[in-house]
C-alpha positions in Angstrom: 0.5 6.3 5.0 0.3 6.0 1.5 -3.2 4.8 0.1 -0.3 1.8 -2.1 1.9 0.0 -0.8 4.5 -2.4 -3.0 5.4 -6.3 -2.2 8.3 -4.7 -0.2 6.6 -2.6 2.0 4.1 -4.9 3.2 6.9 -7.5 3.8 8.8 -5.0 6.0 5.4 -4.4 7.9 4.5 -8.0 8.4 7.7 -9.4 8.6 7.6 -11.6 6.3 10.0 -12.5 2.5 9.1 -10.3 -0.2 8.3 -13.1 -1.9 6.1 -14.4 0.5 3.7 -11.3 -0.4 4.4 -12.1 -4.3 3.4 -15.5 -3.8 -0.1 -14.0 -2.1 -0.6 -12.2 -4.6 -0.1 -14.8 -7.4 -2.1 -17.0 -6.2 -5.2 -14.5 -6.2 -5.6 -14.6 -2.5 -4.4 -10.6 -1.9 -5.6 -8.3 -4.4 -2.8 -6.3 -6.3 -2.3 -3.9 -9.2 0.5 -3.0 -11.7 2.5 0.1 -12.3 3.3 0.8 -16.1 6.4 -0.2 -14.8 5.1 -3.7 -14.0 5.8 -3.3 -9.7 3.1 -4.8 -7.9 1.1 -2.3 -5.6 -1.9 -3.2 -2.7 -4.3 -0.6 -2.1 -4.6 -0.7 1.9 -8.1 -1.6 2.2 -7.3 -4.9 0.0 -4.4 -5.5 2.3 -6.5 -5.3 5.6 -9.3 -7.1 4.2 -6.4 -10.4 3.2 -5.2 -10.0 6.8 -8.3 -10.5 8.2 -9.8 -13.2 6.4 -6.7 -15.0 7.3 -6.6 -14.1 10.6 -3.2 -12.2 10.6 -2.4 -9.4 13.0 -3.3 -5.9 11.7 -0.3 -3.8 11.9 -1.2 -0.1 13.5 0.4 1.8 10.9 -2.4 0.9 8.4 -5.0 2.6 10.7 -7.4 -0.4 10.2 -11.1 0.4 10.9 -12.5 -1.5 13.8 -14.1 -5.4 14.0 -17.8 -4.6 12.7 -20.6 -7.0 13.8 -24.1 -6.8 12.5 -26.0 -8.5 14.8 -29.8 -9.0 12.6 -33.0 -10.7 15.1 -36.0 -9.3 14.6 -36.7 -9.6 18.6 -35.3 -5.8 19.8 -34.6 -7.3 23.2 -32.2 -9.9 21.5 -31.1 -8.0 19.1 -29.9 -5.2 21.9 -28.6 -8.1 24.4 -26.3 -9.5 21.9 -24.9 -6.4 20.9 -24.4 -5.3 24.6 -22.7 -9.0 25.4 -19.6 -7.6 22.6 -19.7 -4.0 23.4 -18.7 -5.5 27.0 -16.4 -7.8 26.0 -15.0 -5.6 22.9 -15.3 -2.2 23.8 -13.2 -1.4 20.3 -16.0 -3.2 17.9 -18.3 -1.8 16.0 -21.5 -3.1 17.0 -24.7 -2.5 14.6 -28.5 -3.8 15.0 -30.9 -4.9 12.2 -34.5 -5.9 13.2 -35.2 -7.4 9.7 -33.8 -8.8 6.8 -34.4 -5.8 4.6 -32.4 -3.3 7.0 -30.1 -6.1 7.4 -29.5 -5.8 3.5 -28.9 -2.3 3.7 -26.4 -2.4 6.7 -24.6 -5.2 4.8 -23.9 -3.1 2.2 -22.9 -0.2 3.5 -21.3 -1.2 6.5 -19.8 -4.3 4.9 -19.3 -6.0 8.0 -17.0 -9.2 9.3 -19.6 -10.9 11.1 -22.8 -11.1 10.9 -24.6 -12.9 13.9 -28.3 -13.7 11.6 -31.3 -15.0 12.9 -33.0 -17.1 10.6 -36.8 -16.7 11.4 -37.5 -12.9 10.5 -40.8 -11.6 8.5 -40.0 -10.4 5.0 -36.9 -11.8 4.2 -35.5 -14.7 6.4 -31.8 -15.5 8.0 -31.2 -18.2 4.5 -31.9 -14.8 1.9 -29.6 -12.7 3.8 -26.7 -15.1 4.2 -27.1 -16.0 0.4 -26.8 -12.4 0.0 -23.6 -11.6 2.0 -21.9 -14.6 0.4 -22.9 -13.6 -3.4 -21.2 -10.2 -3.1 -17.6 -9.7 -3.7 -17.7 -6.5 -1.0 -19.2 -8.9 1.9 -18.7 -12.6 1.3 -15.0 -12.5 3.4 -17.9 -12.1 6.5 -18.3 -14.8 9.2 -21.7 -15.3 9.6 -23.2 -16.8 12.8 -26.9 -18.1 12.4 -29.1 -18.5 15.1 -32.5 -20.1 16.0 -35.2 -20.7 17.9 -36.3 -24.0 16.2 -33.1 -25.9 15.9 -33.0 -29.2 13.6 -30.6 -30.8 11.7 -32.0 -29.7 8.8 -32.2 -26.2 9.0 -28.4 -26.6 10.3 -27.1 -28.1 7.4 -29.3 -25.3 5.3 -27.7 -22.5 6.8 -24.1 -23.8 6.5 -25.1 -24.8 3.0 -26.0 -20.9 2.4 -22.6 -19.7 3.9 -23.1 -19.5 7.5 -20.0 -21.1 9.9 -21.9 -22.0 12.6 -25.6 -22.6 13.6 -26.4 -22.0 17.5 -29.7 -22.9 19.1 -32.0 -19.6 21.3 -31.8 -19.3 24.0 -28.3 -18.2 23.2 -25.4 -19.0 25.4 -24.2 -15.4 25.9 -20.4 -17.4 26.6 -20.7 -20.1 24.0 -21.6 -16.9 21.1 -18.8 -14.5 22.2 -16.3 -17.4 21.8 -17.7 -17.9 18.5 -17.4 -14.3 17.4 -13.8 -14.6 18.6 -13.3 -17.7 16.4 -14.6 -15.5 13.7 -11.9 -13.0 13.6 
């Protein structure tokens, strides 16, 4: 598979009008480049990464990496259970643990993943920082993220949507009520 692809091969692969894929690309929402001899070209990644923030099939020919979930509590035992709840139920995910904000950080950046289910009471740096962080980077901010807490309010709620997150659900988790949100994410 070549690491380009132009408006024409993408529409063959999605099935959708040529134009269709110009008309992505001219409105800014799939990344694109120019030849010298003005055709449009996708680089793959750019390509998977539109499909999935809209929520559009990803064809096998594009050899796609898997779903990757950072699940961040600084509680181990949560932290594991959660990741063992979508191992389970997604055997094909990638699932990575944080214990702290600062690893969390790290993980974000290198693993750049598309959901991130974030406590928001850690030591060090709390759920709010890192969900500012993932949204404020250009690599990451395309990530669902999923807060979750032990002292649910209104107002810590509306603070962590207001920092990027989707969806704010209260601990003890409901093991069913956070896969179907992880689902919704993708």
């Amino acid at each position: 598979m070549a690491k380009n692809l132009s408006t024409f091969a993408i529409a063959e692969m999605l099935h959708v009008d040529p134009g269709s894929v110009a008309n992505w690309i001219d409105q800014g929402l799939l990344q694109a480049h120019r030849t010298p001899g003005g055709h449009r070209r996708v680089v793959v990644e750019d390509l998977v990464k539109f499909l999935r923030e809209h929520k559009m099939p990803i064809p096998a020919e594009l050899g796609a990496t898997p779903v990757r979930i950072l699940v961040v509590d600084d509680e181990e035992a949560v932290a594991k259970l959660i990741a063992r709840a979508i191992r389970q139920k997604h055997p094909d995910f990638e699932v990575v643990e944080a214990n702290d904000g600062f690893r969390a950080g790290t993980l974000i950046a290198t693993l750049r993943p598309d959901v991130v289910i974030l406590d928001l009471r850690m030591p060090g740096m709390d759920g709010y920082e890192v969900c500012r962080m993932i949204k404020a980077q250009d690599a990451t901010k395309h990530a669902e993220v999923i807060a979750m807490t032990a002292f649910p309010s209104p107002e810590s709620e509306q603070s962590i949507k207001d920092c990027g997150a989707r969806v704010c659900l209260a601990k003890p988790l409901d093991l069913d009520t956070l896969l179907a949100e992880v689902e919704k994410s993708m």
